[in-house]
N, C-alpha and C positions, 0 to 999 in steps of 0.2 A: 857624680854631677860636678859640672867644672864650669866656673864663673870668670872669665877675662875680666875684668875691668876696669875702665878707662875712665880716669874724670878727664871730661871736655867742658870748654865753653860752648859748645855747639855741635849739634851734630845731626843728621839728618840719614835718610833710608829712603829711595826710592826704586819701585817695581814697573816697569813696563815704562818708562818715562813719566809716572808720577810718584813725587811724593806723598807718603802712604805714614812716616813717620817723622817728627822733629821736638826737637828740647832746644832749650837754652845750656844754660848750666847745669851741669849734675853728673851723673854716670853712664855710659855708653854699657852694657853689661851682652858677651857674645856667650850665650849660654849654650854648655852640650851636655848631651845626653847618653851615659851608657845604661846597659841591661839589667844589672843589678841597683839602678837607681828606686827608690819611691818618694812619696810625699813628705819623708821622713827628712831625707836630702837637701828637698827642696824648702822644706820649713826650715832648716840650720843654715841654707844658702839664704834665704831672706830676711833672717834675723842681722846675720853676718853683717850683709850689703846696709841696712836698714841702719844698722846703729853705727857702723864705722866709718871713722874719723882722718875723713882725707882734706879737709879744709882746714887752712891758716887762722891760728889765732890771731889777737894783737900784738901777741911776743914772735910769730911767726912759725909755732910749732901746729902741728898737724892736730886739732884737738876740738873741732867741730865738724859735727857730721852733716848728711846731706839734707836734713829735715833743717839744720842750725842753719842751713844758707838759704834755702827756699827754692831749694834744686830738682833737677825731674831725672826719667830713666828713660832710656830707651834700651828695650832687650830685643835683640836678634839671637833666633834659634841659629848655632854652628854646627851642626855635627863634625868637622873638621877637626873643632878641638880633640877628639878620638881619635887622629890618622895615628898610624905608625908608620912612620919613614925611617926605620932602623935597617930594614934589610931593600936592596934594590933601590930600583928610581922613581919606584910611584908606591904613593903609600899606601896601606891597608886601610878601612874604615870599617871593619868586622866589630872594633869595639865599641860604636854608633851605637845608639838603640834604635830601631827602625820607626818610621814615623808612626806608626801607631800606639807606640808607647812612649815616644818621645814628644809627640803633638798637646797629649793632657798635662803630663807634668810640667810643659810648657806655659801652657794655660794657667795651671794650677800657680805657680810659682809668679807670674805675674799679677793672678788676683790675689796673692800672698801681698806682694807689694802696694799694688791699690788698695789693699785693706788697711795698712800702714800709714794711709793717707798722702803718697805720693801720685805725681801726675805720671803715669807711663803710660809711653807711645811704645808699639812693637813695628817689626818687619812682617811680611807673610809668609806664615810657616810652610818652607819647601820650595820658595821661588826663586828665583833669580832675584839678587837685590845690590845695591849699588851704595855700598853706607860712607858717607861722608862724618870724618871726626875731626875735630878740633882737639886736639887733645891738649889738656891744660897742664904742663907742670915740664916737663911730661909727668903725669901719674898711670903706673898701670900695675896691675895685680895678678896674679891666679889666683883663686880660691877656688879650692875643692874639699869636697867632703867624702869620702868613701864611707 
């Protein structure tokens, strides 16, 4: 499982010409999905995201987290993050997990973070979506877990 994440001041997802997702402040997170993932993954990626520390203190070091500022998430499913573009001109996505197992620990991994007591807004898993970031710093990350 592989977690992109972007602190933004704002960021927003919309499907069909509407939007369907929006935050203020907080984490933009493009989550993907391979085959040997489970909820196992998904509980260490939401720990992770939950408790780490990408916000400015008073001295200006990184040492409050997203809960310290009153920040929210927005998770978009990527399968993308799994291309391989090492060989040729268009990438492979063999190591995607297909949506049927990528759709629950989706789910799952989000009511991880609502559990957390943060606000998350998603995209709609499998559509066409059009994500607008603000990204704030710039901050961005990978996180994965194998």
């Amino acid at each position: 499982m592989k977690a992109l994440l972007q602190r933004v001041s704002q960021a927003s997802v919309t499907v069909e010409g509407q939007v369907v997702g929006q935050i203020g402040k907080g984490f933009v997170i493009l989550l993907g999905v391979t085959h040997s993932d489970s909820q196992a993954q998904a509980d260490w990626l939401a720990n992770k995201i939950g408790g780490i520390r990408l916000y400015e203190d008073d001295q200006g070091k990184m040492n409050r987290a997203l809960a310290d500022v009153g920040g929210s998430l927005l998770v978009i499913s990527q399968f993308t993050l799994y291309g391989d573009a090492r060989k040729g001109r268009r990438p492979s996505f063999i190591e995607a997990a297909r949506p049927e197992q990528a759709q629950p620990l989706f789910d799952y991994f989000v009511s991880l973070l609502r559990g957390q007591g943060f606000e998350v807004a998603t995209g709609v898993f499998g559509a066409e979506m059009q994500v607008a970031i603000h990204n704030d710093g710039p901050v961005t990350l990978m996180l994965e877990r194998d």
